[in-house]
Each structure stands twice: as C-alpha cells, then as structure tokens.
PDB file of N, CA, C and O in Angstrom:
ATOM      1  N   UNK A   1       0.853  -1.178   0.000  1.00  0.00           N
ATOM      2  CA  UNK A   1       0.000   0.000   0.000  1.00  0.00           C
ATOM      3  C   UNK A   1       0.899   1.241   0.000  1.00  0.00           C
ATOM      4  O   UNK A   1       1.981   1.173   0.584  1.00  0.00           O
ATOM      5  N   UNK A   2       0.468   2.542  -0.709  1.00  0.00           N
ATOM      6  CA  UNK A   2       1.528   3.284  -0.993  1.00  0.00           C
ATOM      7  C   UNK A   2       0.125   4.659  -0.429  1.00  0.00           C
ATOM      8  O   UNK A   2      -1.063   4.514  -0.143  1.00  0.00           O
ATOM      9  N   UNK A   3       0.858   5.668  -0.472  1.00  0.00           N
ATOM     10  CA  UNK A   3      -0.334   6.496  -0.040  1.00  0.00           C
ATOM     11  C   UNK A   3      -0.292   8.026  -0.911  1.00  0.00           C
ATOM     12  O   UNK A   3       0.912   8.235  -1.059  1.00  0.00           O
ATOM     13  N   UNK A   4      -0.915   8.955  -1.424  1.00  0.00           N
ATOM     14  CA  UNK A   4      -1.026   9.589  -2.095  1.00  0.00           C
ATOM     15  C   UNK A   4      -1.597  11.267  -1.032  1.00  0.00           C
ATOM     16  O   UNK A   4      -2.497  11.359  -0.197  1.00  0.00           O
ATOM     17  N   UNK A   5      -0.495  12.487  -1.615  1.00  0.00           N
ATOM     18  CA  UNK A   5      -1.327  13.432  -0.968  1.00  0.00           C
ATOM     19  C   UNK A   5      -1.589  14.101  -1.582  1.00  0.00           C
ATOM     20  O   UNK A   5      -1.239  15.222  -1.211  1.00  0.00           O
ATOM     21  N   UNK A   6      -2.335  14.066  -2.898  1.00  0.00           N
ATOM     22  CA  UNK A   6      -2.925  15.074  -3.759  1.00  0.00           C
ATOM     23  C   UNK A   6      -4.175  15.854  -3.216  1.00  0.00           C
ATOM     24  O   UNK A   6      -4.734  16.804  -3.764  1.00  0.00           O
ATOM     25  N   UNK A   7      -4.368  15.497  -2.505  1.00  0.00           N
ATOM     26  CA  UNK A   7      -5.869  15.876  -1.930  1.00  0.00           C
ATOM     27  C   UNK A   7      -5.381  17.262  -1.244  1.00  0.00           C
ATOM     28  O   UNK A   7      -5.999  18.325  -1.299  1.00  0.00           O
ATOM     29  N   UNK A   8      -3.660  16.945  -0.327  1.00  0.00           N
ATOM     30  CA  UNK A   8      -3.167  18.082   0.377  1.00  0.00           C
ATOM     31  C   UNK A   8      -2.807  19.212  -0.726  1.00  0.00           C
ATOM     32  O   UNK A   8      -3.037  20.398  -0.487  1.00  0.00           O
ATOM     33  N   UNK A   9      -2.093  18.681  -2.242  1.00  0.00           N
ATOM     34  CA  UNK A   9      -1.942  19.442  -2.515  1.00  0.00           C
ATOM     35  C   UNK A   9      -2.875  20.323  -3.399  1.00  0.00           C
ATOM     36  O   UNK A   9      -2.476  21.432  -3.754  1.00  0.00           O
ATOM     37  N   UNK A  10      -4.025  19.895  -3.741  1.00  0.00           N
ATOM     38  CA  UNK A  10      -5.024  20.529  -4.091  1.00  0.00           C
ATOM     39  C   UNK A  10      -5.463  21.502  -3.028  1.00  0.00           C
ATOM     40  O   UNK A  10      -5.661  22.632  -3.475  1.00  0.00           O
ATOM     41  N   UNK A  11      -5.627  21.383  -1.993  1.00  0.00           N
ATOM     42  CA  UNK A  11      -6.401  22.161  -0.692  1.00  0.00           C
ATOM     43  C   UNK A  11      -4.926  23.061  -0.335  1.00  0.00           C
ATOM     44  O   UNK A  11      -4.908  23.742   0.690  1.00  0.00           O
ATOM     45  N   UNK A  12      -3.746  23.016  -1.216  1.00  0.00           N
ATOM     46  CA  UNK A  12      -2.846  24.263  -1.068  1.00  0.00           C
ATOM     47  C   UNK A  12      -3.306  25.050  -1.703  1.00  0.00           C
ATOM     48  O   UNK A  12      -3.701  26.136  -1.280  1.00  0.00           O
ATOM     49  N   UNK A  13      -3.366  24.543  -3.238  1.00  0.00           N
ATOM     50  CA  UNK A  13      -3.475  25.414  -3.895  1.00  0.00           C
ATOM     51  C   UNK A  13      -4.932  26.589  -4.140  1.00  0.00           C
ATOM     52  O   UNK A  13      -5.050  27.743  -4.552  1.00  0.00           O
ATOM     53  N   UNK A  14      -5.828  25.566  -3.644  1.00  0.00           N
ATOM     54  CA  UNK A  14      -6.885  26.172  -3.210  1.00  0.00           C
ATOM     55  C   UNK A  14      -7.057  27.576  -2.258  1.00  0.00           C
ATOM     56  O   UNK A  14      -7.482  28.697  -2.539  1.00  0.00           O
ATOM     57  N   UNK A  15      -6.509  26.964  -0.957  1.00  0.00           N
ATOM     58  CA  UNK A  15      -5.760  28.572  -0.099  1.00  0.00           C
ATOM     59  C   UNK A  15      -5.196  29.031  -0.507  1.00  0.00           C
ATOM     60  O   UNK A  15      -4.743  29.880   0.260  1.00  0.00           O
ATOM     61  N   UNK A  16      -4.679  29.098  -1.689  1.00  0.00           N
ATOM     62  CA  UNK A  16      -3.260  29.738  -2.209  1.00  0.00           C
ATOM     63  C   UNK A  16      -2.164  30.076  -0.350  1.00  0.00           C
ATOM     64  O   UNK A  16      -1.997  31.083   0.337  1.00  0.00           O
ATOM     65  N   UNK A  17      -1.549  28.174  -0.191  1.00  0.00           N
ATOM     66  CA  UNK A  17      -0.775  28.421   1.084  1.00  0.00           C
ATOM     67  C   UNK A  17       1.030  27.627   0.418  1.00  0.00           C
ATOM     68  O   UNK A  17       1.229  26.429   0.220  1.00  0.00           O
ATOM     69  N   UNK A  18       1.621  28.290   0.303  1.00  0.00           N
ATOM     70  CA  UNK A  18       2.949  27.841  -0.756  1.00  0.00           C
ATOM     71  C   UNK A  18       3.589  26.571   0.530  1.00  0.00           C
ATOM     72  O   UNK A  18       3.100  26.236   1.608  1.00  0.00           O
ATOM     73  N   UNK A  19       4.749  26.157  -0.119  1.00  0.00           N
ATOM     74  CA  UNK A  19       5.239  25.460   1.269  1.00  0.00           C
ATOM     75  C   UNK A  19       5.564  25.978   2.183  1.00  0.00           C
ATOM     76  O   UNK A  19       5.226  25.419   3.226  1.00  0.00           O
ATOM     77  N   UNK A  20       6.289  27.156   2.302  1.00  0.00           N
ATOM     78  CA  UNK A  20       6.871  27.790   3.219  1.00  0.00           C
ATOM     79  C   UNK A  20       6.231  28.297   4.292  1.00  0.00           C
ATOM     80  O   UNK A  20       6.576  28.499   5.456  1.00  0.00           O
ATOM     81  N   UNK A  21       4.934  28.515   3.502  1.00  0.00           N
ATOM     82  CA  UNK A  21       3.744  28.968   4.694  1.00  0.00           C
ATOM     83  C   UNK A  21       3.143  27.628   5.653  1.00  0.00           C
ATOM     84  O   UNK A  21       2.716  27.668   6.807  1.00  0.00           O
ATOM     85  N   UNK A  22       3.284  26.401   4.693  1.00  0.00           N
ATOM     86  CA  UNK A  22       2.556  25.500   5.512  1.00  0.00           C
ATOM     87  C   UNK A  22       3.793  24.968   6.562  1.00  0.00           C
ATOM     88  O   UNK A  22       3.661  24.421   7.657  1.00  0.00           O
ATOM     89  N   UNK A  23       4.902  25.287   5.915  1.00  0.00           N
ATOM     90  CA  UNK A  23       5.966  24.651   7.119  1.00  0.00           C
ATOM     91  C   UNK A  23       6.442  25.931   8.124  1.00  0.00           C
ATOM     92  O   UNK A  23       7.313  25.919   8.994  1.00  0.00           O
ATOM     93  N   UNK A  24       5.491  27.124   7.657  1.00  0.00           N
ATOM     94  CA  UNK A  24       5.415  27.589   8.893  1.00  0.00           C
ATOM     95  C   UNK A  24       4.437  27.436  10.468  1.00  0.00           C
ATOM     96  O   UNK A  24       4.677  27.512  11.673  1.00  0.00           O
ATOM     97  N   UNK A  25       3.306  27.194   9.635  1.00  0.00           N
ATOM     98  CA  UNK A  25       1.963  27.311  10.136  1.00  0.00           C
ATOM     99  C   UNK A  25       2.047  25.663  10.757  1.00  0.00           C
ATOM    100  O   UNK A  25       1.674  25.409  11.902  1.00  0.00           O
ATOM    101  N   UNK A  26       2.521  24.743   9.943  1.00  0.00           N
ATOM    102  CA  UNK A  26       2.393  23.433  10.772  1.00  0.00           C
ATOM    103  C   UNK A  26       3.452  22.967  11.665  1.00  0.00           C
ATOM    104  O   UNK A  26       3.371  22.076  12.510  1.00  0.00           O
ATOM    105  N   UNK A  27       4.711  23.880  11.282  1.00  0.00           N
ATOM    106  CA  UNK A  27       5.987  23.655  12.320  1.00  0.00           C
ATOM    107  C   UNK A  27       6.443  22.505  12.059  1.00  0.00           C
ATOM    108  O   UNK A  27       6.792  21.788  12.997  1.00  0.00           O
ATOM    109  N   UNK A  28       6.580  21.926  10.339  1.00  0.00           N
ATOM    110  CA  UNK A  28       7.291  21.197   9.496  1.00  0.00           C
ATOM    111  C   UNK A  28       8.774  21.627   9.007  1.00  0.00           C
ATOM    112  O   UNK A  28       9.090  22.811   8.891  1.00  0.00           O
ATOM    113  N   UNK A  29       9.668  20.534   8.728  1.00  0.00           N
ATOM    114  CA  UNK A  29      10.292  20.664   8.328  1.00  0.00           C
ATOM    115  C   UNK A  29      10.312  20.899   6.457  1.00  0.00           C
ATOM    116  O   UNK A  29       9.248  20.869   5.839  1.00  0.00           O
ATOM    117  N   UNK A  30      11.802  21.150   5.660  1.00  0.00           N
ATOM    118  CA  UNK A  30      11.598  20.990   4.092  1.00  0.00           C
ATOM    119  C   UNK A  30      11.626  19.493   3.898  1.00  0.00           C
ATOM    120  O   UNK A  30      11.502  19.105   2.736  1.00  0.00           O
ATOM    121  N   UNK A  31      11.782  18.508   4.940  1.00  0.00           N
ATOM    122  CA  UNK A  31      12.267  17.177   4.457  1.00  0.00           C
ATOM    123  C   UNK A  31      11.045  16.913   4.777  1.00  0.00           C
ATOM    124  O   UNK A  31      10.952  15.711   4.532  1.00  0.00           O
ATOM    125  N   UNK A  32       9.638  17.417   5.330  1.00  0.00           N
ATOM    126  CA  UNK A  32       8.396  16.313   5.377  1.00  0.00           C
ATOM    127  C   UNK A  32       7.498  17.048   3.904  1.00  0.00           C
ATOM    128  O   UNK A  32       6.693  16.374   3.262  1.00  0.00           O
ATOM    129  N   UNK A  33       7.645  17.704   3.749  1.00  0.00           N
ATOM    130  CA  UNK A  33       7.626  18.832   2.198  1.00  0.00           C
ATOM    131  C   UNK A  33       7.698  17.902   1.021  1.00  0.00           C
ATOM    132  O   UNK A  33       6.748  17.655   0.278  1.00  0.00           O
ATOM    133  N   UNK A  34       9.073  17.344   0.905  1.00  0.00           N
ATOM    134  CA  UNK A  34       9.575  16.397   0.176  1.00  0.00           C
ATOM    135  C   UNK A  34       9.018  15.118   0.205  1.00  0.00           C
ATOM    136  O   UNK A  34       8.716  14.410  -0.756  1.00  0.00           O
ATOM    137  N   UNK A  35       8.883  14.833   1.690  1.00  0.00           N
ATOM    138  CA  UNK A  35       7.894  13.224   1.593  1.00  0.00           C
ATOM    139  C   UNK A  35       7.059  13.562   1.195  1.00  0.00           C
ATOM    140  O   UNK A  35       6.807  12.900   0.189  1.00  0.00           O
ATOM    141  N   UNK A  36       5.905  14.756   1.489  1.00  0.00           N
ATOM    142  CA  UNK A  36       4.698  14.460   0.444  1.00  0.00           C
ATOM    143  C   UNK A  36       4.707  14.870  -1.068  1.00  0.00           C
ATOM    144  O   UNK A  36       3.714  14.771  -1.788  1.00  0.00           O
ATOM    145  N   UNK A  37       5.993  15.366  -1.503  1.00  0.00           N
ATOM    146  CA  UNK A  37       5.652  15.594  -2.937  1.00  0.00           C
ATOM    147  C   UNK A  37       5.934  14.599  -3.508  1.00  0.00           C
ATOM    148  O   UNK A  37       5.359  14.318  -4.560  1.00  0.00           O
ATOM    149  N   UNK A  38       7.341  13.421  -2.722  1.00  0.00           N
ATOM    150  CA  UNK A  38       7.387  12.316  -3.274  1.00  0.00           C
ATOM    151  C   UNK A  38       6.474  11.073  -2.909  1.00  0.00           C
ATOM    152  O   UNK A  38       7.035   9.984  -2.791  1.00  0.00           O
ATOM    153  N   UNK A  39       4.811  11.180  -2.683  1.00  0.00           N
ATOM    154  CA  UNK A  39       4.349  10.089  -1.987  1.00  0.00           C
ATOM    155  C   UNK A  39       5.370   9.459  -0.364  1.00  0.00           C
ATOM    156  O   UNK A  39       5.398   8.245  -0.568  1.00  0.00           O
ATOM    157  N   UNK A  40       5.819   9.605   0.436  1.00  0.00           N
ATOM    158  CA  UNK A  40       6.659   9.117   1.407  1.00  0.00           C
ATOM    159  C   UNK A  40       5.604   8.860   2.617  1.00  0.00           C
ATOM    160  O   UNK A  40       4.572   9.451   2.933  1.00  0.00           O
ATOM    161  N   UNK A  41       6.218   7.842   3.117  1.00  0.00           N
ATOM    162  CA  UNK A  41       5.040   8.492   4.758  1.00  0.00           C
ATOM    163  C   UNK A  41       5.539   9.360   5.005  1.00  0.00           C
ATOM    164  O   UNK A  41       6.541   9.781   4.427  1.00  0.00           O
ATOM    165  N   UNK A  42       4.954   9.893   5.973  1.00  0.00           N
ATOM    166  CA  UNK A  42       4.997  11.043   7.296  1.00  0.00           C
ATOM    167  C   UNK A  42       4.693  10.290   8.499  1.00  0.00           C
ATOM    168  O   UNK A  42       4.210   9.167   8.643  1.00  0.00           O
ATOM    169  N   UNK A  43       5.054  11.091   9.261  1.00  0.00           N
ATOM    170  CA  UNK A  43       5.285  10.605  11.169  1.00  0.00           C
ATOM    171  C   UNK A  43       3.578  11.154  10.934  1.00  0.00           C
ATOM    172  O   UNK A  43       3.319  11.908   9.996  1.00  0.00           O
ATOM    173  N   UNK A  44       2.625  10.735  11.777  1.00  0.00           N
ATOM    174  CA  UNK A  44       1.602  10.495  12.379  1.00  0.00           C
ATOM    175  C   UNK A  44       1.457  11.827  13.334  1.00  0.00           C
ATOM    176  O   UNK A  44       0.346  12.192  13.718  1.00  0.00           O
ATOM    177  N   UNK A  45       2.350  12.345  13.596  1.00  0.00           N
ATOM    178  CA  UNK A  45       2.462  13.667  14.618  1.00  0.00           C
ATOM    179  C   UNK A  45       2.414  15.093  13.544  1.00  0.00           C
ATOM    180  O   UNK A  45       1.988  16.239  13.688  1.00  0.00           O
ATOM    181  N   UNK A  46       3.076  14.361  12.438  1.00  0.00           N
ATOM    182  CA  UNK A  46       3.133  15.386  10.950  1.00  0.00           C
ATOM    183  C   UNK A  46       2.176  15.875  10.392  1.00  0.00           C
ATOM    184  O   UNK A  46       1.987  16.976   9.876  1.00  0.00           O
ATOM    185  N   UNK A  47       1.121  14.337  10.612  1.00  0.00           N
ATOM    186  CA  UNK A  47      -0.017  14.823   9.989  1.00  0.00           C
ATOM    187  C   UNK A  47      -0.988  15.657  10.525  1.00  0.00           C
ATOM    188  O   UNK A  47      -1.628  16.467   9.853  1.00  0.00           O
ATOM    189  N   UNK A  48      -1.100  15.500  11.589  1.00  0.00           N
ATOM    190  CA  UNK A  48      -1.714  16.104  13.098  1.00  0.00           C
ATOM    191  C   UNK A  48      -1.463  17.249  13.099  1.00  0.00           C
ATOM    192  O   UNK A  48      -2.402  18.034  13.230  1.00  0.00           O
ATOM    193  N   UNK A  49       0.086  17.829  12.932  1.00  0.00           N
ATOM    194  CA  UNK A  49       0.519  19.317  12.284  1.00  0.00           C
ATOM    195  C   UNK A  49      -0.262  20.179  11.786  1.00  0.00           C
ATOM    196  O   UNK A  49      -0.855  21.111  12.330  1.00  0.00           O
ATOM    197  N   UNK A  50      -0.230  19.593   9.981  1.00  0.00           N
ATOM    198  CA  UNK A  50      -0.925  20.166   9.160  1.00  0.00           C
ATOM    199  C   UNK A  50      -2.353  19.810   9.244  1.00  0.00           C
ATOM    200  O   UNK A  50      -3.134  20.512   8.602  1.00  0.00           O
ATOM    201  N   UNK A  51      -2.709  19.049   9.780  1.00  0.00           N
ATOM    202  CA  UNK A  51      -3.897  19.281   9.719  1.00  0.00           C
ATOM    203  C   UNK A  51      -4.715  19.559  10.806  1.00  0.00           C
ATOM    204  O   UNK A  51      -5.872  19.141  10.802  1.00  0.00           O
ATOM    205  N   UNK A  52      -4.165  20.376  11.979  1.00  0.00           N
ATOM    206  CA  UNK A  52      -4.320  21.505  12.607  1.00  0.00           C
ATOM    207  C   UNK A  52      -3.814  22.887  12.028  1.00  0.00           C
ATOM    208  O   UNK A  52      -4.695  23.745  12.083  1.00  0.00           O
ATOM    209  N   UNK A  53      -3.026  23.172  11.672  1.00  0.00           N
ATOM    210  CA  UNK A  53      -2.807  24.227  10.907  1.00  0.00           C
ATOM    211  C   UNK A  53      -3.933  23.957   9.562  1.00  0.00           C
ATOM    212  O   UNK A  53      -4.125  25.163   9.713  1.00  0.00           O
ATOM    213  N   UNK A  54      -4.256  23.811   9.154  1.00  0.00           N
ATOM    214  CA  UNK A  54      -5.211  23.615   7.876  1.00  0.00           C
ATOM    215  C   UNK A  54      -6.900  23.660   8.308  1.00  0.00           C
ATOM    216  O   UNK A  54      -7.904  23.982   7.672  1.00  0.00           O
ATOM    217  N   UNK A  55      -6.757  23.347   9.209  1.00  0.00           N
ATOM    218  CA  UNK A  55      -8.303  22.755   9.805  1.00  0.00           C
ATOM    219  C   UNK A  55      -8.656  21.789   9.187  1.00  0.00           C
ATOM    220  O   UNK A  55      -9.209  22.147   8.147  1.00  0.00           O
ATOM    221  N   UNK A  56      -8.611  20.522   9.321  1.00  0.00           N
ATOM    222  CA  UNK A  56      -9.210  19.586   8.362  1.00  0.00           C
ATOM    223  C   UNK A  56      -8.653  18.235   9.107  1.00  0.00           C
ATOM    224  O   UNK A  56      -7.683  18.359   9.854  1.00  0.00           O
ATOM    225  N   UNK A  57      -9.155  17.154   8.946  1.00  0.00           N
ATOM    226  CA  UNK A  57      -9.004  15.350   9.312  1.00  0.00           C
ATOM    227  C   UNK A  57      -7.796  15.280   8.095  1.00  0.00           C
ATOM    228  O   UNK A  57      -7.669  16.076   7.165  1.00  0.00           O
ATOM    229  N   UNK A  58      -6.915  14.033   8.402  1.00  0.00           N
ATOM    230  CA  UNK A  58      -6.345  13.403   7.351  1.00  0.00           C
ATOM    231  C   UNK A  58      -7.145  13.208   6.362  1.00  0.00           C
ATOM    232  O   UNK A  58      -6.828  13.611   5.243  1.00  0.00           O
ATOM    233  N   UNK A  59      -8.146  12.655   6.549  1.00  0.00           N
ATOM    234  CA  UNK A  59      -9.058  12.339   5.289  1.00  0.00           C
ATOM    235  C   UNK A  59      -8.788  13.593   4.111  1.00  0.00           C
ATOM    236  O   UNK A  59      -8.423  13.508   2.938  1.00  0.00           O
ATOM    237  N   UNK A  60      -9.066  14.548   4.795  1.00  0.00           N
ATOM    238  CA  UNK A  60      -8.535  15.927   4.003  1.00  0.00           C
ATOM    239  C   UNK A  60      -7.614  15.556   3.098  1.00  0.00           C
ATOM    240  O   UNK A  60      -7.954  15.488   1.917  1.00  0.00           O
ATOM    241  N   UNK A  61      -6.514  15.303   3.422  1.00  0.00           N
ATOM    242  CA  UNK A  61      -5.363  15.387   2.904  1.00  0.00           C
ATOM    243  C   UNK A  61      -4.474  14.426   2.201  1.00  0.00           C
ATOM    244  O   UNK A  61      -3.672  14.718   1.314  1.00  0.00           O
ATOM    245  N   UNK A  62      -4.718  13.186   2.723  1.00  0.00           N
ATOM    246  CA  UNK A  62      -3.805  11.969   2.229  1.00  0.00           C
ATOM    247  C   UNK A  62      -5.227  11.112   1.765  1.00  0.00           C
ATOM    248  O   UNK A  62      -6.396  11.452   1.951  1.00  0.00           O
ATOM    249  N   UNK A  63      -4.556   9.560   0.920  1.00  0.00           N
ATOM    250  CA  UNK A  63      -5.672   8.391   0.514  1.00  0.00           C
ATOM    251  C   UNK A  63      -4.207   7.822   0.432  1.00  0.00           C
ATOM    252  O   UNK A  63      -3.098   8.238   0.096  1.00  0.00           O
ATOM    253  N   UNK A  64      -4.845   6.499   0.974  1.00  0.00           N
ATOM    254  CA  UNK A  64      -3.797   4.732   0.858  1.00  0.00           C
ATOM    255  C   UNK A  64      -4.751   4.427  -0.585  1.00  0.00           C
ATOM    256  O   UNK A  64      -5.931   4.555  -0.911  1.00  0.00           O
ATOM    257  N   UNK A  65      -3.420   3.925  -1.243  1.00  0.00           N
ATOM    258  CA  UNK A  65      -3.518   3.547  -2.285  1.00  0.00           C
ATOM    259  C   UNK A  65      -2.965   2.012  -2.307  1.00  0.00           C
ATOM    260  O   UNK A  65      -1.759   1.801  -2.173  1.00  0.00           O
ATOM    261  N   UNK A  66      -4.084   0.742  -2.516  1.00  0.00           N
ATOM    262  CA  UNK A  66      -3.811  -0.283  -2.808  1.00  0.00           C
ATOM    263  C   UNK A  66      -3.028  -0.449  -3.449  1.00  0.00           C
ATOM    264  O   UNK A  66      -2.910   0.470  -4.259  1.00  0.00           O
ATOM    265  N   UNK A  67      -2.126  -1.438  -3.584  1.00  0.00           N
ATOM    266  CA  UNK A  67      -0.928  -2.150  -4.694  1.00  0.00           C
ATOM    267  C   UNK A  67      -1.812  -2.415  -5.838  1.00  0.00           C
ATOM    268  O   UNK A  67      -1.252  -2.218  -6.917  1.00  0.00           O
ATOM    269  N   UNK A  68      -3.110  -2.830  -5.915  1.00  0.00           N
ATOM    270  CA  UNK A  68      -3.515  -3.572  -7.315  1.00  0.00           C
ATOM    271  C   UNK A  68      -3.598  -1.970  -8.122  1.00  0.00           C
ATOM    272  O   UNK A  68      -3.346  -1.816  -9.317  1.00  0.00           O
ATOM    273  N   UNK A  69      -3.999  -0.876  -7.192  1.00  0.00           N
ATOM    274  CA  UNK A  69      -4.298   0.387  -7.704  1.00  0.00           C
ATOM    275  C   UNK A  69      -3.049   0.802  -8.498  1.00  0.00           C
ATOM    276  O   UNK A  69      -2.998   1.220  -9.655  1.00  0.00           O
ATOM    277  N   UNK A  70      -2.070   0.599  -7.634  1.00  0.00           N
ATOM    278  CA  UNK A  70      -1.146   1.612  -7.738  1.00  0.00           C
ATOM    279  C   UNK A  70      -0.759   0.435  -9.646  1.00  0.00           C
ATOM    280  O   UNK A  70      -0.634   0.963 -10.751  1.00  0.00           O
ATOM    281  N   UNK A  71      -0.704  -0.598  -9.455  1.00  0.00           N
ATOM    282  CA  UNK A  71       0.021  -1.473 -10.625  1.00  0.00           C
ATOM    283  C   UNK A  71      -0.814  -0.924 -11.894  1.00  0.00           C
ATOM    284  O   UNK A  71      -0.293  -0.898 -13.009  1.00  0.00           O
ATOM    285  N   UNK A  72      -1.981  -0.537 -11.695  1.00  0.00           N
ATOM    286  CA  UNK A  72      -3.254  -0.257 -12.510  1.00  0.00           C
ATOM    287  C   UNK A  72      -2.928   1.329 -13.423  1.00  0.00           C
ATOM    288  O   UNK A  72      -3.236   1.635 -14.575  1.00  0.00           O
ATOM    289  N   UNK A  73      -2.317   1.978 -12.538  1.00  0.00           N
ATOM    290  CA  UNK A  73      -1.838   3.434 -12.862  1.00  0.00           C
ATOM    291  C   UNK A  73      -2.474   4.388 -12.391  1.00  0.00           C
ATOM    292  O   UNK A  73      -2.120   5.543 -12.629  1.00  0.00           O
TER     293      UNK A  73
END
C-alpha cells in the first residue's frame, strides 16, 4: 500500500498556502515537504501538524492507495 497526498496538494493550492507557509503554520520541516511531494510516509504527529494548521481530518489530505491500484496506474 503506498499512499497519495494530492488531496493536500489541491487544498494548497486552493488557499493559495505555498510550502513555506505550511511549514510555517504546521511547524514542518523541508524534508516532510519532500515526503509528500514524493508520496513518502509522514510521522503520524506530521499529519496532526498540518492538519491543525489547515483545519481539516487526514481524510482531508492523504488516501492509501492499494498495490492492485497503484500497478493499474
């Protein structure tokens, strides 16, 4: 299972909130920045971050993506 955060980065671009703002506002680093642009996990405390700074559930932001999905494209 691999996990996808397009959902986060849609709801950036939506606020118009760049990274710099969200790794201000969530008290992220540039290296958890990078895990989500490259699909990566995140620490569980990360997500909790931004999505207190954001107002919103994970659901907001991330989806697990099955293996049959991911093979599928």
């Amino acid at each position: 299972m691999s996990v996808s955060y397009k959902k986060l980065l849609h709801m950036m671009i939506e606020k118009d909130i760049s990274n710099q703002e969200l790794m201000r506002q969530a008290k992220i680093s540039a290296n958890i920045i990078t895990k989500i642009r490259n699909g990566q996990y995140i620490a569980l405390d990360k997500v909790e971050s931004i999505c207190l700074a954001l107002d919103c559930t994970p659901n907001d932001i991330l989806k697990f993506i099955p293996e049959e999905e991911k093979k599928r494209g």
